[in-house]
N, C-alpha and C positions, 0 to 999 in steps of 0.2 A: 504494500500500500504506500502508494507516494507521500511526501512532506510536504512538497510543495504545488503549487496551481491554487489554492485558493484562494479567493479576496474575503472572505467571511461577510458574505451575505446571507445564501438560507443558512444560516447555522455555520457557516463556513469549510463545507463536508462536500458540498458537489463534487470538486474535480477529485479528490483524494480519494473519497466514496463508491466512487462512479466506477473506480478501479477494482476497489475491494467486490463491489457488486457481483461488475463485471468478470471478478476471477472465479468468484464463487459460482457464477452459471457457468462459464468455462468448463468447471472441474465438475459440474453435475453431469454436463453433455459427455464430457470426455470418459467418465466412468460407465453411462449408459450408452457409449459408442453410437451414440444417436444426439440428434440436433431435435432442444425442447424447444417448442415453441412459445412462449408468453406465460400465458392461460396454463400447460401442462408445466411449466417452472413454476408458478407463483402456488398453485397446486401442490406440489413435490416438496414445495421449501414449508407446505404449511400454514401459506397466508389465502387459503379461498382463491376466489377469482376477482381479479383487478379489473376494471375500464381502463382503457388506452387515457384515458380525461388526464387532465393538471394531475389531479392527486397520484394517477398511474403511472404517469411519466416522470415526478420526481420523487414519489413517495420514496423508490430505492436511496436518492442520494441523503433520507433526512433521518433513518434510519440508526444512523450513528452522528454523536456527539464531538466534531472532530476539535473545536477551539476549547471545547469542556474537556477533554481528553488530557488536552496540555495544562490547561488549568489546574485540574484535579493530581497528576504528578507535579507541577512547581510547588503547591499549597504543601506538600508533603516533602518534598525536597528541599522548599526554603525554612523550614520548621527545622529539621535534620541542624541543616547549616546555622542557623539564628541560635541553637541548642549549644555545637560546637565554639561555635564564634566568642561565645560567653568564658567558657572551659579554658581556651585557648589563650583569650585576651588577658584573660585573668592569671594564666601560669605566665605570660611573658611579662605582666605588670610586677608577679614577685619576683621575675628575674633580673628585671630591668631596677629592682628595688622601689617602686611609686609607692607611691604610700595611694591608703583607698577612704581618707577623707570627704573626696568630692562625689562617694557612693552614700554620703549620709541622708540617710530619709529625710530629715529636714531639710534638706536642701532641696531634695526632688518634690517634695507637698509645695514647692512654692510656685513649681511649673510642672503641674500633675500630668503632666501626658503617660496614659497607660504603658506605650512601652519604654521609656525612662523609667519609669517607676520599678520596672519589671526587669528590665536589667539591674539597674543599681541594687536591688535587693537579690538578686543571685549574683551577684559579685562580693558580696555584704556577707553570702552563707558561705560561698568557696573560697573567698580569705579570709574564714573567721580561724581564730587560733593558728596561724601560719609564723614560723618560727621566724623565717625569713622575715615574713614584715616585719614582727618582731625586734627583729637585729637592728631597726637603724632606725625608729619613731622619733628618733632624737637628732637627726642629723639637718644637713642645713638648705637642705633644698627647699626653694618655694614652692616651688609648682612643677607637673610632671606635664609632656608635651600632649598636646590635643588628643595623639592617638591612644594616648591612656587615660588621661581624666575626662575625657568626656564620650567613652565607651558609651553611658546608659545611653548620652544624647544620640549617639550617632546609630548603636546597633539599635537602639529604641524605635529611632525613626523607621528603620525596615522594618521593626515590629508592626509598627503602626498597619503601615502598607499591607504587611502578610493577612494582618487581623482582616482588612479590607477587603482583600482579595480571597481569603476564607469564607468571609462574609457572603460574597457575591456568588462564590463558586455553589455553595450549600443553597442558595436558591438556586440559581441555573438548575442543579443536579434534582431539585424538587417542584421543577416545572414544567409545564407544556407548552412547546417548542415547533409544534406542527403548522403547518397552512395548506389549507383551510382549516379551523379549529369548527368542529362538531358538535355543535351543543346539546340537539336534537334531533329529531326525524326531520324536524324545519324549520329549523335554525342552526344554517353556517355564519361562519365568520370569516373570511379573507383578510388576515391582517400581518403585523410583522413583528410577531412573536419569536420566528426563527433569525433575526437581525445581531448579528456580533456584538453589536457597542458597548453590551451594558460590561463584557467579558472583556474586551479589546481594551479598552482604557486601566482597569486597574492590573492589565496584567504588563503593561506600556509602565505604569506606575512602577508595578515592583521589579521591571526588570532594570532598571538603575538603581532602585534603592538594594539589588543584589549586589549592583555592581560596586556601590560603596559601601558594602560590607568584604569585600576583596580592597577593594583600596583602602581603607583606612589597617586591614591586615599587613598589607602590604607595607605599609609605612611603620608598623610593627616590628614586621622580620630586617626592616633597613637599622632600627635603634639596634635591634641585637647586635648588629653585624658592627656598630659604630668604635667599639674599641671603651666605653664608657663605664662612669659607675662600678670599676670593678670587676667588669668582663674583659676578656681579651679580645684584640681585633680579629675580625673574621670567626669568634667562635672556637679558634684555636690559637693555641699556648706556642705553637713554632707554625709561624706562617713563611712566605717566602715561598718555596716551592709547591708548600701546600695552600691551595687557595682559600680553600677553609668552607663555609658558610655562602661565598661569594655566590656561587652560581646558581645558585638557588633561587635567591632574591633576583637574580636575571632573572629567571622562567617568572617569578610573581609580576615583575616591572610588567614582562611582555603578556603577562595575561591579563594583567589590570588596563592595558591600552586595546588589548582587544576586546574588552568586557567594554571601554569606553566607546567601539565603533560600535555597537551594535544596540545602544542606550537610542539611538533615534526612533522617536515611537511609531508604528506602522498605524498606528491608528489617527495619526494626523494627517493621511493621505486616502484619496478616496479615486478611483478609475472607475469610470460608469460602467456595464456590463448588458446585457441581455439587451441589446437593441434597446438603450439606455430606458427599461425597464427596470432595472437594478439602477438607479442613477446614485446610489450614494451605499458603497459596502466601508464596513469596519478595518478590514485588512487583518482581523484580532486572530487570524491562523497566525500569522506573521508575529506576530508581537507573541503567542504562545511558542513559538519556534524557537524566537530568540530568546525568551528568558528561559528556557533550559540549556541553549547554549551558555549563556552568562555561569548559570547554575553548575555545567560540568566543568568550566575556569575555576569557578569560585571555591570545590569543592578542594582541587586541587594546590588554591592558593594558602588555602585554611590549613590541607594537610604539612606543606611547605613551614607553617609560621609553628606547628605542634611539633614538628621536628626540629626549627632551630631553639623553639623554649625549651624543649627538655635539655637541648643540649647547654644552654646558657644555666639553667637552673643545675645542671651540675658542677655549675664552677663556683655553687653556691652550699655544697657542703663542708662541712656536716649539718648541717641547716638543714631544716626539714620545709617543704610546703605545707599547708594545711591536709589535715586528713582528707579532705571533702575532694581536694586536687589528686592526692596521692590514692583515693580509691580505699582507704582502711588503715590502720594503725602504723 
């Protein structure tokens, strides 16, 4: 089944659909070594007898849910990564030694945005009793750089978006979708029910605030790498031949600039279709396409910054992290 060809108008499933349909009578005829006609397919597969009419002739493409599809794997994949990103952020904040002041509740009640809130209090439980922070409460730094104090604000804001985009997805998935809609024996309704937009926009929405949940990672794995606070440059104790950390933080740079070309949202474009009958599609196939693209960088970027924290958090014994980072006693 294709990814691409559709503009997300009925539902955004025609051209992609049209394939899967299409292979699936394929494989009935080629089993029964004989060619079904219509009426004998739609029979076979189960569905009675269709009229050639509107509803017969696209019924097959509305069948499947194709911009809900992509929707329903991001809401679960950015949950994944919004989970990690928390874990992560927070083992390179006790390596990098931040202190986790700017995660105090008081602070966030004064700009309550749900996912602020919600970060800063799971930063709050996985550096609580952490030896390392412990070690240096008293030392003389002001303030620790963007990409650490202000984690809740930043991974909060993707929170935000996922919440929204949960939101929307959980209707889609519990609604009807079809046209003509059938109320009764006599009463239809012709309307556009099947229309991408309501899906095409907040997934346009979350597929940047995925991206800057890689980029502020990113600028994570670069402190490590700084030589700062205590760590060695690159991550390692003899650099020189050995480049250490380095090339790691290449692969985040180049995946944080490609997470950046693909943040243009497809749902601010619209190409007429159907003998400009379709005068105005979503494009929201597109926009679910690419925020899974985003999503397979991001996951990779995340994994990148968990392997240079632990490695930094070892230049940090016999100091212990908090139980809650370290998984048990």
């Amino acid at each position: 089944m294709p990814e691409k060809g559709s503009v997300g108008g009925i539902r955004g499933s025609c051209t992609p659909v049209s394939s899967l349909f299409t292979a699936d009578r394929v494989g009935r005829s080629l089993l029964r070594r004989e060619k079904v006609p219509d009426a004998g397919y739609f029979a076979a597969a189960g569905n009675g007898s269709h009229s050639a009419g509107t509803q017969g002739r696209v019924g097959p493409d509305q069948w499947h849910q194709f911009i809900l599809s992509f929707a329903v794997k991001a809401v679960q994949r950015l949950h994944y990564c919004l989970e990690a990103a928390d874990i992560i952020g927070a083992m390179s904040l006790e390596a990098l030694t931040g202190t986790k002041a700017p995660f105090d509740d008081r602070l966030h009640q004064l700009r309550p945005f749900a996912g602020s809130r919600l970060v800063a209090k799971r930063l709050r439980l996985l550096l609580h009793d952490s030896a390392i922070m412990q070690s240096h409460v008293d030392c003389g730094r002001v303030q620790d750089p963007y990409s650490l104090r202000c984690m809740p604000q930043v991974h909060g804001a993707t929170r935000n978006a996922w919440l929204h985009l949960r939101e929307l997805t959980e209707i889609e998935l519990n609604s009807v979708t079809d046209n003509p809609i059938i109320l009764g024996a006599d009463d239809t309704i012709s309307g556009g029910n099947f229309h991408g937009q309501p899906l095409a926009l907040p997934l346009d929405y979350a597929c940047f605030a995925a991206a800057e949940i890689g980029n502020i990672s990113d600028r994570r794995c670069y402190l490590l790498l700084e030589g700062k606070w205590g760590l060695p440059l690159l991550l390692m104790n003899n650099v020189g031949l050995n480049s250490g950390f380095m090339i790691p933080q290449y692969t985040t740079a180049a995946l944080v600039t490609e997470n950046k070309t693909l943040c243009f949202p497809a749902s601010a474009d619209s190409i007429p279709t159907s003998l400009g009958q379709e005068d105005h599609v979503s494009m929201g196939s597109i926009s679910g396409r690419k925020l899974n693209q985003v999503l397979d960088n991001l996951e990779y970027i995340l994994a990148i910054e968990l392997m240079s924290a632990c490695q930094a958090i070892e230049f940090r014994r016999p100091l212990k992290s908090s139980e809650n980072i370290r998984g048990g006693p």
